[in-house]
Structure formats: C-alpha cells, structure tokens
C-alpha positions as CSV (number, residue, x, y, z in Angstrom):
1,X,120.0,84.4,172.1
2,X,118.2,87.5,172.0
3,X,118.8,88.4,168.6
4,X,117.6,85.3,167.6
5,X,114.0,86.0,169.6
6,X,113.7,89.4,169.3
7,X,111.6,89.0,165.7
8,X,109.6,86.3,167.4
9,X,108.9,88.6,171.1
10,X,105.6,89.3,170.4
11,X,104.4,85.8,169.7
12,X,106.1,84.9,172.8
13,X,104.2,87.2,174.8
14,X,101.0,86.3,173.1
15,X,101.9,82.6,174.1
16,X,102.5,83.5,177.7
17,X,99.8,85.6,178.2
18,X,97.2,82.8,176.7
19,X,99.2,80.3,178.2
20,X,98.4,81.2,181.8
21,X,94.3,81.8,181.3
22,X,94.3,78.2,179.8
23,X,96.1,76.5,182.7
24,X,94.2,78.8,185.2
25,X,90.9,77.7,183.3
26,X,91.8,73.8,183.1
27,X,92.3,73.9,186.7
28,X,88.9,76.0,187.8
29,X,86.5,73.5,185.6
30,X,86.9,70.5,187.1
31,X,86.8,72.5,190.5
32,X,83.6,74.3,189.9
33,X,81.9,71.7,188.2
34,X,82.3,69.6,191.4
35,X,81.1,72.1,193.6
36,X,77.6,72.3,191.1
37,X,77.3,68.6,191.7
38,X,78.1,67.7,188.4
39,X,78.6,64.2,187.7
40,X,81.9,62.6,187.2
41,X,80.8,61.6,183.6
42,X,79.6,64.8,182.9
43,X,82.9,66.1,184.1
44,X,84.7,63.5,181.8
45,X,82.1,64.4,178.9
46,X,83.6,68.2,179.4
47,X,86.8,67.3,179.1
48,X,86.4,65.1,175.8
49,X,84.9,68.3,174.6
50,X,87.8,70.1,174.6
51,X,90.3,67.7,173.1
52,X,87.9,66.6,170.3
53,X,87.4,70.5,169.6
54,X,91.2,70.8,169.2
55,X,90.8,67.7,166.9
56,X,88.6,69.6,164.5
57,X,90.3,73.0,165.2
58,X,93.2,71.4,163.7
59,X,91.5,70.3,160.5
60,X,89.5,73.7,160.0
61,X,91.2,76.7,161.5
62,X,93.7,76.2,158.4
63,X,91.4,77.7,156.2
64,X,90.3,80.5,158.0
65,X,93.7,81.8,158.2
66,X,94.3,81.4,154.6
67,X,91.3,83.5,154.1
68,X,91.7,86.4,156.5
69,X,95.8,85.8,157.3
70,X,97.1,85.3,160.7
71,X,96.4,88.0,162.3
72,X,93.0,89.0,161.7
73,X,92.6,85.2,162.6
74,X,94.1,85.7,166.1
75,X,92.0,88.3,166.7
76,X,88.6,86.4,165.6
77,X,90.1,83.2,167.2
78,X,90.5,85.5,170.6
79,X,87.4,87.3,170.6
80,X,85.6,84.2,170.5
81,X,87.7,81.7,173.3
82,X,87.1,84.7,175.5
83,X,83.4,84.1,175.8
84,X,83.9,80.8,176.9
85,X,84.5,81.8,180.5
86,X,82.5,84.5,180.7
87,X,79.6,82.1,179.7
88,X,80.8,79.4,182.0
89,X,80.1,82.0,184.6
90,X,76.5,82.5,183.3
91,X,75.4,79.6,182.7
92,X,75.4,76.4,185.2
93,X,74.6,73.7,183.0
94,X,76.7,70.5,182.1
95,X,75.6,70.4,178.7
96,X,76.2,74.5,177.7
97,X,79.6,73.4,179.4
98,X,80.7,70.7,177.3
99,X,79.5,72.4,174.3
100,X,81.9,75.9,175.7
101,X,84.6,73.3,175.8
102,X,83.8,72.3,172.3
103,X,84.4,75.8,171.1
104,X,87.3,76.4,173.8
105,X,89.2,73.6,171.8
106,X,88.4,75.0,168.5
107,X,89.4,78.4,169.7
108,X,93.1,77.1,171.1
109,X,93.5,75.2,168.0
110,X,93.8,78.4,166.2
111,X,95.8,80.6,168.5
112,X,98.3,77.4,168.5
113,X,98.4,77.5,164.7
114,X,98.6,81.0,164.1
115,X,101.7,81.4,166.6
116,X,103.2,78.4,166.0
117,X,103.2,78.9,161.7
118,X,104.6,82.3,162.6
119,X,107.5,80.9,164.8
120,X,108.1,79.1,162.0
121,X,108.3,81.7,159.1
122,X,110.4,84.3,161.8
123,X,113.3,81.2,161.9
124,X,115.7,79.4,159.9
125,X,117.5,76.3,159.8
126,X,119.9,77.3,162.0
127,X,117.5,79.2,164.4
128,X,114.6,77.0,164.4
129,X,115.7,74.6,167.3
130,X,116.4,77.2,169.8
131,X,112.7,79.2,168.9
132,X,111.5,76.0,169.4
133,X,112.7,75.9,173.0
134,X,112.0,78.9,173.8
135,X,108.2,78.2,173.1
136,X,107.9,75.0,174.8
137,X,109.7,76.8,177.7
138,X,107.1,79.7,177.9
139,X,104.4,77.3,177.2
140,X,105.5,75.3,180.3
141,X,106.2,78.3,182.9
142,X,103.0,80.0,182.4
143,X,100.7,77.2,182.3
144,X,102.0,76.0,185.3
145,X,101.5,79.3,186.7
146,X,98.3,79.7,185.5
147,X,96.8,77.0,187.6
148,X,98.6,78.5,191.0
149,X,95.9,81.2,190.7
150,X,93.4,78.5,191.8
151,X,95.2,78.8,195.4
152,X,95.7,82.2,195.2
153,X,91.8,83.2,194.6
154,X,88.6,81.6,196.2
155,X,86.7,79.7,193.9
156,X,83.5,81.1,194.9
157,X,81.7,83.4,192.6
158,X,82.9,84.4,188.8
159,X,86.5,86.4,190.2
160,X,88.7,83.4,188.0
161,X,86.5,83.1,185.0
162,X,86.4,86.4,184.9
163,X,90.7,86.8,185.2
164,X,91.0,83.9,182.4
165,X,89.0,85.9,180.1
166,X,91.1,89.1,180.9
167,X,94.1,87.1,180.4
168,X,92.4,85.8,176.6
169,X,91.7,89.1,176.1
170,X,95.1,90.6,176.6
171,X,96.7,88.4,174.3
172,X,95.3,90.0,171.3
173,X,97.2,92.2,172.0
174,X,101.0,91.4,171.2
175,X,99.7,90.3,167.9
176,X,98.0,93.2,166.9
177,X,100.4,95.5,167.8
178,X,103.7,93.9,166.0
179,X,105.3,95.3,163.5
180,X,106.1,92.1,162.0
181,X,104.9,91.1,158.4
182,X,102.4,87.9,158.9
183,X,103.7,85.3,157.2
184,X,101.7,83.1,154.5
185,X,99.2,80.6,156.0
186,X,100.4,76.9,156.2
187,X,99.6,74.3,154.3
188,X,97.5,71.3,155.0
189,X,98.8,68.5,155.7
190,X,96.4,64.9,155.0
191,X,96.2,62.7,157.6
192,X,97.5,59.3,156.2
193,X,96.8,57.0,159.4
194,X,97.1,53.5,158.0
195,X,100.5,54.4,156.5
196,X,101.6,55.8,159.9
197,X,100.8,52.9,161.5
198,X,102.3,50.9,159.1
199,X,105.6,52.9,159.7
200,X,105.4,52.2,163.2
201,X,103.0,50.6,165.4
202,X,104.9,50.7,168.2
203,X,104.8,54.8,167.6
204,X,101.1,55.1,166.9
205,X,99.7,52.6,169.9
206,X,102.5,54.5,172.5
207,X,100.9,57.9,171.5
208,X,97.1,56.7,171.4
209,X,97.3,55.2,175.3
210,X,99.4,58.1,176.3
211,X,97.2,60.2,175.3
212,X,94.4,58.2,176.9
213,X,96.4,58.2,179.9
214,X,97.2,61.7,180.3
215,X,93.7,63.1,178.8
216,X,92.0,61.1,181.9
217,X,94.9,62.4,184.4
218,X,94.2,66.4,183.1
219,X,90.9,66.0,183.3
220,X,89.9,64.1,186.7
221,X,93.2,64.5,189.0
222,X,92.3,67.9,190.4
223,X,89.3,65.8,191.5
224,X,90.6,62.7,192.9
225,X,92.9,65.0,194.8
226,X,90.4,66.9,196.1
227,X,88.4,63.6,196.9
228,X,91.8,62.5,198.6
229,X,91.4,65.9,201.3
230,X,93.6,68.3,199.1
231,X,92.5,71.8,199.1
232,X,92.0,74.3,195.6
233,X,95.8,75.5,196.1
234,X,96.7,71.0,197.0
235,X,94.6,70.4,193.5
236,X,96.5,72.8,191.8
237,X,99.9,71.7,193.2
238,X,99.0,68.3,192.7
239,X,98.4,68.6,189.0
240,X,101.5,70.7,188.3
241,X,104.1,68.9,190.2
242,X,103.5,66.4,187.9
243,X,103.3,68.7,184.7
244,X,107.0,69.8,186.1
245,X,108.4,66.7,186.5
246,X,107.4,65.4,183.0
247,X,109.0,68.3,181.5
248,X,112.0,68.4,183.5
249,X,112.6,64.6,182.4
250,X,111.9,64.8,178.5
251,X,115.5,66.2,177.6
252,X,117.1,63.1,179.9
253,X,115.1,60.9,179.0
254,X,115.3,62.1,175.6
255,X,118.9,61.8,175.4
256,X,118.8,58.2,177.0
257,X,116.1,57.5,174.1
258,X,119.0,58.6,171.8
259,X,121.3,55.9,173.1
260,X,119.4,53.2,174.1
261,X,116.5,52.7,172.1
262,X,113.2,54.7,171.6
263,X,111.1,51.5,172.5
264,X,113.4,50.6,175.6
265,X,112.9,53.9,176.8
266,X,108.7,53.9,176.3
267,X,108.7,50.3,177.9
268,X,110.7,51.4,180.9
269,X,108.6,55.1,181.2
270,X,105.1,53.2,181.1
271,X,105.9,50.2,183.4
272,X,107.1,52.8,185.8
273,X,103.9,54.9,185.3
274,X,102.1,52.0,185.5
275,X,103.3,51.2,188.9
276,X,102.8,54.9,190.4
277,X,98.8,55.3,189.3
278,X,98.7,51.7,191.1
279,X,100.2,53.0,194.4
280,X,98.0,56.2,194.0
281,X,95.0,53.7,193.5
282,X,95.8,51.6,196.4
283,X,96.9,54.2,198.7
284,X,95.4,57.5,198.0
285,X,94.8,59.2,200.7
286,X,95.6,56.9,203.4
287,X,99.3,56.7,202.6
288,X,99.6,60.8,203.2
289,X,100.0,63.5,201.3
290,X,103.9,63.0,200.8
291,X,103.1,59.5,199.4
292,X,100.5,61.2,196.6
293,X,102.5,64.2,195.7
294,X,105.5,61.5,195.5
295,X,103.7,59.4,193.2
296,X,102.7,62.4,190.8
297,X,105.9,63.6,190.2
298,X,106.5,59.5,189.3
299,X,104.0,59.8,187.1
300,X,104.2,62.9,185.1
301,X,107.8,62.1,184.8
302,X,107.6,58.7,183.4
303,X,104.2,59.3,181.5
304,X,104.2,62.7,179.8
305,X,107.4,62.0,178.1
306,X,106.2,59.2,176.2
307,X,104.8,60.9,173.3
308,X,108.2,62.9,172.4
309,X,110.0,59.4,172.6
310,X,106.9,57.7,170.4
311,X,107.3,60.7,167.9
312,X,111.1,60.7,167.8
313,X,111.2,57.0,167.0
314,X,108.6,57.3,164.2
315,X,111.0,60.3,162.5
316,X,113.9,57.7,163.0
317,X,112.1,55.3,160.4
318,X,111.6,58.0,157.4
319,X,112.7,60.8,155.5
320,X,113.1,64.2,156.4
321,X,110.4,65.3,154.2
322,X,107.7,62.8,155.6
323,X,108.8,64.3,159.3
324,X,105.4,66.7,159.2
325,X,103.4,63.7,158.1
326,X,103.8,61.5,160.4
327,X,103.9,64.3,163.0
328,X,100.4,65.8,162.5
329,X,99.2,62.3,162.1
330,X,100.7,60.9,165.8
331,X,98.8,64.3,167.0
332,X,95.7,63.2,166.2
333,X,95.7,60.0,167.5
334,X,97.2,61.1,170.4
335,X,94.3,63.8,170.9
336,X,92.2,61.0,169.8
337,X,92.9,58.9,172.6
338,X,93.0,62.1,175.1
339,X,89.2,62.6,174.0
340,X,88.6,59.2,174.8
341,X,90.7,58.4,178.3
342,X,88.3,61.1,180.2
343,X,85.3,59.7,179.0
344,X,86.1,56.0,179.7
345,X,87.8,56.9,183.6
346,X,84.7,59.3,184.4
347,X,82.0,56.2,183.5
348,X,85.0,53.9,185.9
349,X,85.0,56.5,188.2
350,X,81.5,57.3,188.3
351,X,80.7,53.4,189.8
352,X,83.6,52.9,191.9
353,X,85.2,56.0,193.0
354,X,87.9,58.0,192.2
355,X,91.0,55.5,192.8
356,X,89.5,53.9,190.2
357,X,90.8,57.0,187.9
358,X,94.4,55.2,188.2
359,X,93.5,51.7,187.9
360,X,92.4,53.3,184.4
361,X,95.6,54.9,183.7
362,X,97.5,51.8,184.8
363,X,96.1,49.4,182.2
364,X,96.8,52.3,179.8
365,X,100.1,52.4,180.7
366,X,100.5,48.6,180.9
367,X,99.2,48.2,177.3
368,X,102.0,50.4,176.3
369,X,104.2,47.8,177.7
370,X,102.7,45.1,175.8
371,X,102.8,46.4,172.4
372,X,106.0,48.3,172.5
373,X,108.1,44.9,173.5
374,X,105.5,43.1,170.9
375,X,106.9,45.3,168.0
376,X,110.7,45.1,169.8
377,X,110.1,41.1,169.1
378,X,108.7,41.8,165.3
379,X,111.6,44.4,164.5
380,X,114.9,44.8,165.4
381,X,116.1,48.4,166.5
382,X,118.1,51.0,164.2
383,X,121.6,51.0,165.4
384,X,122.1,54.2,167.6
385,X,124.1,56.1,164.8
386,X,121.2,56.1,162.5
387,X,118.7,58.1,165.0
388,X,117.5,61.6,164.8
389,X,118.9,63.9,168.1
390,X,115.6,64.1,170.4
391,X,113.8,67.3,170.2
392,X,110.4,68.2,172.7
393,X,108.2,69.0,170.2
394,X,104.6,70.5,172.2
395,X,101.5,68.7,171.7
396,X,99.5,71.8,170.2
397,X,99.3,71.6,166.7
398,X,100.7,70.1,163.4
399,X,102.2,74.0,162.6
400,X,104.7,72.9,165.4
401,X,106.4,70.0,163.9
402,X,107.7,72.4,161.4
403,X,109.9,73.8,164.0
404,X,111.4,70.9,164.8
405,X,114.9,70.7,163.8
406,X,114.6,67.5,162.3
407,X,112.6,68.5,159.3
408,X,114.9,71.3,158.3
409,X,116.0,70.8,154.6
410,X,119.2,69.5,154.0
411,X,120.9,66.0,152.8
412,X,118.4,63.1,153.1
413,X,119.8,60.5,154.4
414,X,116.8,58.6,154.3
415,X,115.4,58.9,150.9
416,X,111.9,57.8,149.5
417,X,111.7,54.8,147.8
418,X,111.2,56.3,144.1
419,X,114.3,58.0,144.0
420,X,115.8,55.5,145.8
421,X,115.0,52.9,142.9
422,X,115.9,54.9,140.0
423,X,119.4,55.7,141.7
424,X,120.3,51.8,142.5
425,X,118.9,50.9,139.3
426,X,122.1,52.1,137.5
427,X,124.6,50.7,140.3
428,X,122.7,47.2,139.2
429,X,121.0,44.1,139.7
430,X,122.8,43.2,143.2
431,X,122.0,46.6,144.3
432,X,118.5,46.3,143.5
433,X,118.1,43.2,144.7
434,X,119.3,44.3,148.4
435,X,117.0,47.4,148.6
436,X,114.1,44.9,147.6
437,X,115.0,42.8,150.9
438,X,115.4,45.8,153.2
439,X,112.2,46.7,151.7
440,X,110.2,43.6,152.8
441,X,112.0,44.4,156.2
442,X,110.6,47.3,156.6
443,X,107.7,49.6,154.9
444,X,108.7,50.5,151.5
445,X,108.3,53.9,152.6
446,X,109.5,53.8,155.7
447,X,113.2,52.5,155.3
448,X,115.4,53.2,158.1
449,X,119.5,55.2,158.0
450,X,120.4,51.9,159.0
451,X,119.4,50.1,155.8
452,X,119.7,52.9,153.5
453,X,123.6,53.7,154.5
454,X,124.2,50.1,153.6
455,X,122.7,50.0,150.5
C-alpha cells in the first residue's frame, strides 16, 4: 500500500492540510454569524453561496488549469481561498459574507479538481480504487477534525479565521514542492441533464433531495444545536457524529445496495432519515442530549449515503464510458439542490424556529421515498449479477469520478446502442428485433447488463 501512494503523498498532504481549514471554517460561520445577529436567512443565503460557487467552480476552474497547468493553478486557487477568512474577520457584514462564500466555493472547486485530476493521472487500473480510498479517507479524518478546533479555541475575536487561513496557506505547499510531473488538465465534460434523467429518475430526484437535505443539515445544525443548549465544542460534536456515522455506513450499506437493490436501499435509508429529523423536530431539546446526539448519528448514517447508492444505481444502467457523464451530471444536481435546501429551511426556520430545520429535511427525505418506490413500480430492477461493486466516490468534483474503479477501460459489457446495432444486425432479424424491445424497455442509451447479456 505504500508503494502504491507514495507518488500520490504530496496530494494527500495537500488534501489533509486543506481538508481541516474547510471543516474548521464550515463550523466557525454559522457560529459567528449567530453571535453578530445575523438572520437565519442570511445564514441560509451564506450557505447557498458556497455550494452554488462550487457549482460554477466546477464549470470554470477547467480552463484555468489548462491555461496555467495544475500547479500554478493550486497556487492562484490557494492564494485567493485564503482571503476569505481573513476578510470574514474584517468585515462584519452578511452580504460581504455571502459573496466570500461565493468565492470560497469557487476557490475549493479548484483545489478539488486540481488534486483530484492528479490522483487520477498518478494511478492505474489496477491502482485507482485503493488511491481512491485513501482520499476519501483523508478527506473524512481531517474534516472531521477540523471542526473539533471550534471546542478547542474560543470563538471570540479572529484566533480561528486566522488558523483556517494558516491552514489554506500551508497547503500550497505540498504541491509546490513535489517533484512530481503535473499531469495534463482534464477534459470537460457537458452536462447532459435531460438524458440523465431519462436514464434514471429514480437516480437524479434521490441526489437532488439529498442534497437538499444535507445542504440545509451543513448549513443550520451547528445552529439548531446551539439553539437546543449545546455549546461551540456540543455544535461541533453534533455535526460530526453525524458526518462519522454516514461514512462509517456507506461501504455496508453499499454492499447491501449490491445485493438487494439500489432503490430498496435509498427507500429504506430516507424513510429512516425521515423519521430521525422528525424526532429531532419533536423532541429537540427536551428529550436530552443523548436523544439528539442519538438521532444524528440516525441521520447521517441513513442520509449521507444516499447519494453513493443514487450514483451507483445510475452507473448500473450504462456503459462504462458514459460512467463520467452521468457522474458529473448527478453532481450538479446534487449541489443544485444543496444550494437550494439552506435557502428554503432558513426562510422555514426564520418564522417558526429551528425544529422547523427537520420538519424540512423530513419532507425531503420523504419525497425520496415517494419517487424511488414510484420508479420501483415503472421499472423492474437489474438482476443482482448485472450491478457494478459499490465504490464511495466524494462529492467534490467531476475529476473524481474518474477514479472510480468503475470507469476504468476494459470489456464493455454494456455497450452503446450504435455499436450494439451494427453487431446484431449481422446475427439477424430475430436478434434485432429483441434489442428493439429491450430498447423501448429502457432508454436506448441506457440499456442495462441484464438486457444486453441476453441479447
């Protein structure tokens, strides 16, 4: 294992050292905006901020680093998130902080792409799955410890805006000190949204609530639990117990996805986050503080896992070449839908209070539910054989997806339609006329192992 990471060390460092400013910095906002009195919408507004700038960060940082390379572009990328705290720190005004977290979205976009295109080019085949751990692993750990500096520091004054931007800082440099060759940028890849959801509904409506549902949850828990009597350090527990417990649980619930069906396994996950934001909205504070941390570990476990298990099922349905596709595309609805949960919960919460913040995630979670067992209904499941292996793939940027196992080159099982026709056109007309009805079964470029295997 360490041959195998020791070309990709620095990038790891990089990640962790980034890694544990953004989780420290995610948890001091929402903390310190509070304690100025700002608003709950404005709040919300800050957080939609950040996930739309990650949208666009996605769909521009592409060509900066083809124009300047990866490294220079981690460098410019770093400089600039680096401000963003130190302005926070200047300036106490909601608007100059939604427009930081604007440009703190941006920013991340870029360091995400930059490391995570690298990974990429540093592995093979054969390698790629284990890098890919690794990251999500480091991305995990020091994230999660990140936001533990809330209880460690006093909030008062500029101390952990100033520590983030030490931490942004210091990231630099790993990157400019490898020896490593950059690799060449990536490529773009075009968002094709109606032909991902005509692949899979099921897929693209799971990954849009989840991410409403999670957005709202990053955004406004650290203040419903401080609304609940929670300390900094109870906030910052509160949020990552349940960032812990949804990654402990995406590799078994992965593997349960694997044998029992991608849509069982999303129905199951939101009706039980569905019922754990109810009991936090009913009970809050009044049922204790074992009760609430109880209900977040629920939570996280049953609700951050839902986008892997909505992104493995929509690989299941097509080739291994349209794998990046429909990735980047269930990315950005997901961060669509993130941008748009803390801005719909902060207007709830705003008139009528913060256990309204689950009531929110609840329907979320509930609609899941509805359309996942609508599609179940519509569409039969692919037989277990058929399915891709689960992989936890991180919600960061499309440059990951190309890590994923899944996509590595090799035999096709599930070939496009083109190829498919001109290869059945010579086994004739019975042949043809079989791929025609799978087609009309399924999208006629999104036909499933199952169907192809038979034909």
């Amino acid at each position: 294992m360490q041959g195998i990471l020791r070309p990709v060390t620095a990038l790891l460092l990089a990640t962790a050292i980034v890694m544990a400013g953004h989780g420290l910095l995610v948890m001091v906002l929402p903390l310190k905006a509070t304690g100025a009195n700002f608003s709950s919408i404005e709040v919300g507004l800050m957080g939609s901020g950040y996930f739309l700038g990650l949208v666009g960060g996605c769909l521009l940082t592409p060509g900066i680093i083809g124009r300047v390379g990866h490294i220079r572009a981690f460098t410019a990328f770093t400089a600039t998130v680096t401000i963003v705290p130190l302005a926070h720190g200047l300036v106490l005004d909601s608007v100059t902080w939604t427009l930081l977290r604007i440009l703190q979205g941006l920013c991340c976009a870029g360091l995400w792409l930059v490391i995570e295109s690298w990974l990429n080019a540093a592995s093979d085949v054969t390698t790629r799955g284990r890098v890919l751990g690794a990251y999500a692993l480091v991305q995990l750990t020091m994230q999660t410890a990140g936001m533990q500096l809330v209880g460690l520091l006093t909030l008062d004054g500029n101390v952990l805006f100033i520590i983030v931007a030490i931490l942004f800082s210091l990231s630099t440099l790993p990157i400019a000190l490898t020896g490593a060759i950059a690799p060449v940028p990536p490529k773009r890849n075009p968002l094709r949204l109606g032909w991902l959801f005509k692949i899979s509904p099921a897929a693209t409506m799971a990954a849009m609530l989840t991410g409403f549902a999670t957005g709202s949850f990053w955004i406004l828990a650290p203040l419903y639990a401080q609304n609940a009597g929670l300390s900094s350090a109870g906030s910052a527990a509160f949020v990552a117990a349940a960032l812990l417990a949804g990654a402990l649980a995406q590799w078994p619930l992965g593997s349960l996805s694997d044998r029992a069906g991608r849509r069982f396994v999303i129905s199951v996950c939101a009706t039980v986050a569905m019922f754990a934001s109810f009991a936090l909205a009913l009970y809050g504070a009044a049922g204790g503080l074992d009760l609430i941390f109880a209900c977040s570990v629920i939570f996280g476990a049953a609700s951050f896992p839902i986008y892997t298990i909505a992104l493995a099922h929509a690989n299941d349905l097509v080739s291994k070449k349209r794998a990046i596709a429909v990735s980047s595309g269930l990315l950005f609805v997901y961060s669509i839908g993130a941008a748009t949960g803390p801005l719909v919960a902060s207007f709830i919460v705003e008139r009528a209070g913060f256990d309204t913040l689950f009531v929110t995630i609840a329907v979320a979670s509930g609609l899941i539910v509805v359309t996942t067992m609508i599609r179940v209904q519509i569409r039969p499941k692919i037989p277990t054989r058929y399915r891709e292996d689960f992989v936890l793939v991180p919600r960061t940027t499309p440059a990951a997806f190309a890590l994923d196992p899944r996509t590595a080159d090799g035999p096709v099982i599930g070939a496009d339609p083109p190829p498919l026709a001109k290869r059945t056109t010579q086994a004739g007309p019975e042949v043809i006329e079989r791929c025609n009805e799978f087609t009309a079964i399924l999208s006629d470029e999104a036909l499933s192992r199952d169907e192809l295997e038979s034909a």
